[in-house]
C-alpha positions in Angstrom: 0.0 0.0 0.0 1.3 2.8 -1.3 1.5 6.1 1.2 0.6 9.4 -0.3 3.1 11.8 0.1 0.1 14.8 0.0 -1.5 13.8 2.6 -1.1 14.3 6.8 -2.8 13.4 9.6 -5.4 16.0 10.8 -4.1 16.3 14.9 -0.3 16.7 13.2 -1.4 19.3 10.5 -3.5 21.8 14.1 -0.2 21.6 15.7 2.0 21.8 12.8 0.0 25.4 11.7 0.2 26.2 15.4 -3.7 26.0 16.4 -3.1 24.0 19.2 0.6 24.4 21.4 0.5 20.3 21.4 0.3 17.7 19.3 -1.4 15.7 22.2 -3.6 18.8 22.8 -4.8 18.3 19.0 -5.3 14.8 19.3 -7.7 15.5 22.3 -9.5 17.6 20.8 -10.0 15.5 17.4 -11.1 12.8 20.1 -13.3 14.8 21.7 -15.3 15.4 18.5 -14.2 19.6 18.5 -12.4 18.9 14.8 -14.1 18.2 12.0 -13.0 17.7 8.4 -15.0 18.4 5.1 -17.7 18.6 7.4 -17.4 15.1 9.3 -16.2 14.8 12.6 -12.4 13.9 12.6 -10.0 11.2 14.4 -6.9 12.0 14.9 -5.5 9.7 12.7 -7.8 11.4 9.8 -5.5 12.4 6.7 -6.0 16.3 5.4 -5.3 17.1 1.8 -4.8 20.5 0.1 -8.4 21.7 -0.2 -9.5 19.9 2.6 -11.9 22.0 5.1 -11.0 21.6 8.8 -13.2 23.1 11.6 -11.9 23.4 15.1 -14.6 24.1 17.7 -14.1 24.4 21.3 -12.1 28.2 21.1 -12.6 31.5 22.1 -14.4 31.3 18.4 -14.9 28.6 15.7 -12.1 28.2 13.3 -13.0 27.3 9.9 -9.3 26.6 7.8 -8.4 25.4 4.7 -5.9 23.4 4.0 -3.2 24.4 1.5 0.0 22.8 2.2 0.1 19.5 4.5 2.6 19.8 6.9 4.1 16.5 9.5 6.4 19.1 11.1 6.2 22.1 12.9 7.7 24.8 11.1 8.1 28.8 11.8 4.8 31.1 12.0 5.2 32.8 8.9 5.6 29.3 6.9 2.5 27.9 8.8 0.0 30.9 8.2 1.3 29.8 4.5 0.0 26.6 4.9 -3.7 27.1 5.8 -6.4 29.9 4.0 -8.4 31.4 7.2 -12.1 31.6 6.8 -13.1 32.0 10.4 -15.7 35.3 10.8 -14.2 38.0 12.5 -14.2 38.4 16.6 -17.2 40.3 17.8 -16.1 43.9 18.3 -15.2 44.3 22.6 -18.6 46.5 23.8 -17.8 49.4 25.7 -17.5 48.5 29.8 -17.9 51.4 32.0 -14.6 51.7 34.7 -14.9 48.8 36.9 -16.4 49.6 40.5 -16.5 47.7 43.6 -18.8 44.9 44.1 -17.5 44.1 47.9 -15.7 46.0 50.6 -12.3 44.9 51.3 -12.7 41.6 54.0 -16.7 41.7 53.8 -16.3 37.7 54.5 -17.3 35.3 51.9 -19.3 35.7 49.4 -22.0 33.9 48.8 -22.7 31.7 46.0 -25.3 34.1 43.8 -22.5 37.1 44.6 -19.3 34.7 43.5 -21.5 34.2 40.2 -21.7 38.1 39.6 -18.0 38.7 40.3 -17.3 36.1 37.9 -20.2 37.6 35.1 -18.5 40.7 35.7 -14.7 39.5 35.5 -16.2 37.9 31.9 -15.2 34.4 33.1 
């Protein structure tokens, strides 16, 4: 069986272009069902080929790539933003957050549950 030289696997290719820091990050996301090529979801062991369309879920935002050159290795940042065509839509513009004010006076005790929740709505996590 013949290998073809065109073709990559899809966890190597999202760490090769530097989408994920890892290789073993990529392969838990393929695993986890948050990568999906030409519109099925992926293994990790799925192979990519120039034209190929890879979706990565699970982000800040959805990444929708194309794939233009396979690549095994990982290479330099200019060379990998090369290797893919970026469809993704554009970050929501940042609304407008008045100055931050205090929720809770310095050593006020705990706070409870429905309070933690605000601080954290508030702190955007």
């Amino acid at each position: 069986m013949a290998e073809d030289s065109a073709a990559v696997r899809v966890d190597a290719w999202l760490w090769a272009v530097r989408i994920y820091k890892s290789r073993s990050l990529a392969t838990t996301a393929c695993k986890a069902g948050h990568v999906a090529v030409d519109g099925v979801r992926a293994k990790p062991a799925t192979l990519v080929r120039p034209g190929m369309r890879v979706v990565v879920r699970g982000q800040p935002r959805d990444r929708i790539l194309i794939v233009r050159t396979p690549l095994a290795k990982r290479v330099s940042a200019p060379l990998a933003a090369e290797a893919l065509i970026d469809e993704s839509p554009p970050l929501p513009p940042r609304e407008e957050r008045p100055a931050p004010v205090a929720l809770r006076l310095r050593g006020a005790g705990r706070p409870t549950k429905r309070e933690r929740r605000d601080l954290d709505r508030f702190r955007g996590r």
